[in-house]
C-alpha positions in Angstrom: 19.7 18.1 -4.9 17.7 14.8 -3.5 18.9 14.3 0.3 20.5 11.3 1.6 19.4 9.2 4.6 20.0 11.2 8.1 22.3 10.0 10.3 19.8 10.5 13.4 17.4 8.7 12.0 19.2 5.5 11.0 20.3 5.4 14.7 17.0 6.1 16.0 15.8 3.4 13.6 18.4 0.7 15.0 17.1 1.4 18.7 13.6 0.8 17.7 14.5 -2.7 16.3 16.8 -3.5 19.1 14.2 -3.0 21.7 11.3 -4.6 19.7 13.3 -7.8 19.2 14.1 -8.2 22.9 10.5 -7.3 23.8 9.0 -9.8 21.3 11.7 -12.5 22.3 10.7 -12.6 25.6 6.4 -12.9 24.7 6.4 -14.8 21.4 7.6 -18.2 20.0 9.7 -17.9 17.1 7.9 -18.4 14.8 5.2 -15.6 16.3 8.2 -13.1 16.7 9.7 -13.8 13.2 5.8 -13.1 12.0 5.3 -10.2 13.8 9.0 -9.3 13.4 8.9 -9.0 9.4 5.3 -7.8 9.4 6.4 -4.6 11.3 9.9 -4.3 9.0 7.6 -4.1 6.0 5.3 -1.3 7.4 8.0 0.8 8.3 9.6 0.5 4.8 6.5 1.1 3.1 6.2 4.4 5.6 10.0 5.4 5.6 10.9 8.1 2.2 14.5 7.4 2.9 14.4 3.9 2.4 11.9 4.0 -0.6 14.6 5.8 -2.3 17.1 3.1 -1.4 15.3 0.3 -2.5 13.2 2.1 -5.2 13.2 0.3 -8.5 16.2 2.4 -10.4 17.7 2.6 -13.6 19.0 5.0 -16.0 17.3 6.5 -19.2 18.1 9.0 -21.6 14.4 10.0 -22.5 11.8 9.0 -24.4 11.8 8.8 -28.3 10.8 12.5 -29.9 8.5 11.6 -33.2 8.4 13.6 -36.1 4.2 13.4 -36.7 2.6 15.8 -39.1 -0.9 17.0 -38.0 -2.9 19.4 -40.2 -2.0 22.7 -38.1 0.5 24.2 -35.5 -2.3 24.6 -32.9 -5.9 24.8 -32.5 -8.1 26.5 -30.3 -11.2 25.3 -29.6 -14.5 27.5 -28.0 -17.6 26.5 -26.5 -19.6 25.5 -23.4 -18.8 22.3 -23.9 -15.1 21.5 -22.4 -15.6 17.7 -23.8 -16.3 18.8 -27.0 -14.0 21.4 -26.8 -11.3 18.9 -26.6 -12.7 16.8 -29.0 -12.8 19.5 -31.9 -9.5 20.8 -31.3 -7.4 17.0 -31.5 -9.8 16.5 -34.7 -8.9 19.9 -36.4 -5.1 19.0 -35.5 -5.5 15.7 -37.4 -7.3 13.1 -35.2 -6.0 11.4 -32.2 -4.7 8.8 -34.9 -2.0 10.3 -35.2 -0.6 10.2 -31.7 -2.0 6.6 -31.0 -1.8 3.5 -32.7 -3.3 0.2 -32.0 -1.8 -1.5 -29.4 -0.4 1.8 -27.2 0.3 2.1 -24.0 -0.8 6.1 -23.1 -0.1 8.1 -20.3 -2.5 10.7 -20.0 -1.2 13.3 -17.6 -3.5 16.1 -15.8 -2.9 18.7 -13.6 -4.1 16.7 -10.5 -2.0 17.9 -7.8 -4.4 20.2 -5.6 -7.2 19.3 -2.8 -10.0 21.6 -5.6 -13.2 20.7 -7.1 -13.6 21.6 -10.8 -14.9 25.3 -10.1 -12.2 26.1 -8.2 -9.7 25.6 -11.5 -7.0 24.3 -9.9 -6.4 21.3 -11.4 -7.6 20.4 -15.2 -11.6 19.8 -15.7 -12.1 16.4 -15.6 -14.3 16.2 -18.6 -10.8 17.5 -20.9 -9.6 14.9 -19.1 -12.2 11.9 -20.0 -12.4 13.4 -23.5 -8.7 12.7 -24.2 -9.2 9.2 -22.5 -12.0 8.4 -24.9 -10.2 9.5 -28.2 -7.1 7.2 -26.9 -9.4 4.3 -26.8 -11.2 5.0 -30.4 -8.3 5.1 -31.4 -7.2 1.8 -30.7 -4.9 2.4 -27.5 -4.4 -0.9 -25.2 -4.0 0.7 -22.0 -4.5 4.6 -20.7 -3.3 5.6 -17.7 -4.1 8.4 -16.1 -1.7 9.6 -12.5 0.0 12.3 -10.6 2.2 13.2 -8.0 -0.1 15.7 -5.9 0.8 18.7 -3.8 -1.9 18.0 -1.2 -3.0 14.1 0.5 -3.2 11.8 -3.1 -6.8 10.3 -1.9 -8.2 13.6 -1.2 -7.0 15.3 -4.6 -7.6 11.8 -7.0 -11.3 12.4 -5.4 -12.5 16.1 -5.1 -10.8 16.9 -8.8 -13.4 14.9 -9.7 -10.6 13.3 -12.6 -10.5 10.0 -10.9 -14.4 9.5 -11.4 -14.2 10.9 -15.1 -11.3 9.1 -16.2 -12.2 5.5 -14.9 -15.8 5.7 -16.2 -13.5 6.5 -19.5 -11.8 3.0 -19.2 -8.7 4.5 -17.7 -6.1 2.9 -15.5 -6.0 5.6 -12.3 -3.9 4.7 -9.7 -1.6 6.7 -7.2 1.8 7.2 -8.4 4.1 4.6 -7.7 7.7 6.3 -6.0 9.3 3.0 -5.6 9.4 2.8 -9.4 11.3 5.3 -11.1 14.6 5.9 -13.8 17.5 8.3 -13.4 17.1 11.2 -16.0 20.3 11.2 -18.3 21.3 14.2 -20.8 23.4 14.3 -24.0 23.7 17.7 -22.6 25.1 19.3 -19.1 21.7 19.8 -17.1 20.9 20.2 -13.7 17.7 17.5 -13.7 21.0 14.3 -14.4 20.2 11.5 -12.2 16.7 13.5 -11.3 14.1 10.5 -10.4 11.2 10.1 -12.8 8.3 8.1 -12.9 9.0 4.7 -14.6 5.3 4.2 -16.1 5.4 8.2 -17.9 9.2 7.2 -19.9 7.8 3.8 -20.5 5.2 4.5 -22.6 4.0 4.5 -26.5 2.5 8.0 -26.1 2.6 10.8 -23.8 -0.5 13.3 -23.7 0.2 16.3 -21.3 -3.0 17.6 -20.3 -2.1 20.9 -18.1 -4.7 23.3 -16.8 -3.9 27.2 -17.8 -4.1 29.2 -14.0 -1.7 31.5 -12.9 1.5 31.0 -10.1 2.7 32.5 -7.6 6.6 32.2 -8.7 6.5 31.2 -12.3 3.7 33.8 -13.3 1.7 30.9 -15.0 1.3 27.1 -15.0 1.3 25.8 -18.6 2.7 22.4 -19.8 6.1 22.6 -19.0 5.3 23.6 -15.5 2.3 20.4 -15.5 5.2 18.1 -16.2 7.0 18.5 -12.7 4.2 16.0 -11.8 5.8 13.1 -13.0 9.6 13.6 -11.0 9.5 12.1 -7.1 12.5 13.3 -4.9 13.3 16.7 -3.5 10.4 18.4 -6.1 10.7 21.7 -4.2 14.6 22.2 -5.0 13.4 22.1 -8.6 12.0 25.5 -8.1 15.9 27.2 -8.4 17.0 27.5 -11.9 13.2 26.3 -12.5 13.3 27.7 -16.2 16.6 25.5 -17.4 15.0 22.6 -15.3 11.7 22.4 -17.0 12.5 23.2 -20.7 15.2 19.5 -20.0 12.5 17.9 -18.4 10.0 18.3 -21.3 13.2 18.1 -24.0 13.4 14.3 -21.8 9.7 13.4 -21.8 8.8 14.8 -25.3 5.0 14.4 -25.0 3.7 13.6 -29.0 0.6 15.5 -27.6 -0.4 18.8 -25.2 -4.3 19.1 -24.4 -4.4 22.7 -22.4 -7.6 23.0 -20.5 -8.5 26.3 -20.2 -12.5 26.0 -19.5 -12.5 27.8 -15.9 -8.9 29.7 -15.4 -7.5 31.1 -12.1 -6.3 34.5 -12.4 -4.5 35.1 -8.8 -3.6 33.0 -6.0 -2.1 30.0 -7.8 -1.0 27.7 -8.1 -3.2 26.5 -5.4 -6.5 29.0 -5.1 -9.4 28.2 -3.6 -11.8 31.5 -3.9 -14.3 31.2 -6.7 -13.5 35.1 -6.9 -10.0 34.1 -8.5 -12.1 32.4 -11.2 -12.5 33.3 -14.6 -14.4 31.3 -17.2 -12.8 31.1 -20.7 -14.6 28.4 -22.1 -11.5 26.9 -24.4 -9.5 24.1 -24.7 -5.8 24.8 -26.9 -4.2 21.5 -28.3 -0.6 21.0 -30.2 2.1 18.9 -30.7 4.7 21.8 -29.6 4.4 22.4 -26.1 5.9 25.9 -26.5 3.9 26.9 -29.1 0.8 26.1 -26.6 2.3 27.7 -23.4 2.9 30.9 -25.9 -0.2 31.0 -27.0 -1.9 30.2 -23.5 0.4 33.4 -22.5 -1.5 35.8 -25.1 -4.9 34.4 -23.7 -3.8 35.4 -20.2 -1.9 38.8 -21.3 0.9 37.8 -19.9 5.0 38.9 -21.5 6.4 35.5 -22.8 9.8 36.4 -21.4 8.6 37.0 -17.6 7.7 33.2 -17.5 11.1 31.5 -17.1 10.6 28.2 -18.7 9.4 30.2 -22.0 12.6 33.3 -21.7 14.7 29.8 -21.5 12.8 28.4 -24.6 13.1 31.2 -26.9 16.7 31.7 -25.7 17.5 27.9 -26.1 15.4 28.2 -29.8 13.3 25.4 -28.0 9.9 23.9 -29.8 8.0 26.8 -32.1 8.8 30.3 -30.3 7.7 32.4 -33.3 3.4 32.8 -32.4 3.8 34.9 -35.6 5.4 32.1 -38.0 2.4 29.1 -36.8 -0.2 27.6 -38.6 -3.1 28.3 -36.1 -6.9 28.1 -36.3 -10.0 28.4 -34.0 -12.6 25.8 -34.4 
């Protein structure tokens, strides 16, 4: 559960202002103190999580619209050396971007962008899936794309050496640093432990959601796939999500509904996720899956890796929940 404000702090917090003020009162006109005063109230609220979560921007929502669209197939799967063109063949064999974005949208396209990698080392999705998906939006007739993360390691550092920040502004995207003042209180028709989780405002407030994930392998979920890529739109106590993680994620995507998931899986870490770093962990794979069932994808991204379905929690909890397409054997599924 998210923590409240500690006692010790808020204390410590009050004898910091008390001794300020009497310090500043005694070498500053009022006017100079009251400057100087304010200036250093808004720096420490910008720098305090506690009070971010106080004043954050908060309301409720019960998630975004799910849309019945029809594409062409279940799932494609796309191979080649190209991951740009990868991408682009598997959305047009499902049906065309058209059919996830109309003129006028506001898209959130969201990566795997949460780890201080470059492209070889696989740890976050290849930026050119990532510009690929950005372009089609745009052809498409999309308004705005937006493109963000809440990253594991320093946001500047990760935004940079992915090399997605690059790719997806010389795409026309909106990148920018994930905004934790501005989220919504996940609410449930149903009994779940993400209720009142804090979510990203700008990824429920959308036309379209595209979840881009990268396919690599972790440490305590076996795999990262597109359930697991969606963590990176909650702020709050992230890590506590990890209990019960299988239940959690299956609400959270049942709450976000993306119309669209892009799975990169061009250069795949084997070992040592979620994180990696050795280019030993690496194995190319070239391919680039893309549905509108996220469990059908992560399925199918489990039979690439050769990986049991049920020893990933979020997919045991799928299949047990009857969750999104859990039948591989019952999809419509082609390779382009």
């Amino acid at each position: 559960m998210e923590k409240g404000p500690n006692p010790k702090e808020s204390v410590a917090m009050e004898k910091i202002f008390y001794h300020l003020e009497c310090y500043l009162k005694q070498t500053l006109s009022q006017r100079k103190f009251l400057k100087v005063f304010f200036s250093s109230l808004l720096l420490l609220l910008t720098q305090n999580i506690f009070l971010k979560e106080l004043f954050a921007k908060t309301s409720s929502s019960n998630g975004r619209p799910k849309k019945k669209i029809a594409t062409a197939h279940d799932l494609v799967l796309a191979e080649g050396k190209d991951p740009y063109q990868n991408t682009v063949k598997a959305i047009e064999a499902l049906g065309g971007m058209g059919l996830f974005v109309k003129a006028g949208d506001t898209v959130v396209v969201k990566p795997n962008m949460a780890w201080d990698r470059n492209p070889r080392q696989a740890a976050n999705t290849n930026p050119r899936v990532v510009a690929a998906v950005v372009d089609l939006c745009y052809k498409a007739g999309a308004r705005r794309v937006n493109v963000f993360d809440v990253p594991c390691n320093e946001d500047r550092r990760v935004y940079e050496n992915s090399g997605i920040q690059k790719a997806a502004k010389a795409s026309g995207a909106h990148v920018y640093y994930a905004d934790h003042w501005n989220v919504m209180k996940a609410r449930f028709p149903y009994k779940s432990a993400m209720e009142d989780w804090p979510i990203l405002r700008d990824a429920i407030v959308c036309d379209t959601f595209i979840n881009v994930p990268v396919l690599k392998h972790h440490g305590l979920t076996g795999l990262t796939l597109s359930m697991k890529n969606l963590m990176g739109v909650c702020t709050g106590s992230r890590g506590s999500m990890h209990v019960n993680i299988g239940t959690k994620l299956v609400d959270l995507t049942d709450f976000i509904a993306p119309e669209l998931t892009v799975m990169d899986a061009t250069r795949v870490l084997t070992r040592n996720g979620p994180s990696g770093g050795s280019l030993d962990d690496v194995m190319p794979m070239d391919k680039v899956i893309a549905s509108k069932d996220p469990t059908l994808a992560d399925i199918f991204a489990c039979g690439l890796m050769k990986k049991s379905v049920l020893s990933v929690p979020y997919l045991a909890e799928a299949k047990k929940r009857n969750f999104g397409i859990t039948d591989i054997t019952q999809a419509d599924i082609i390779k382009v």
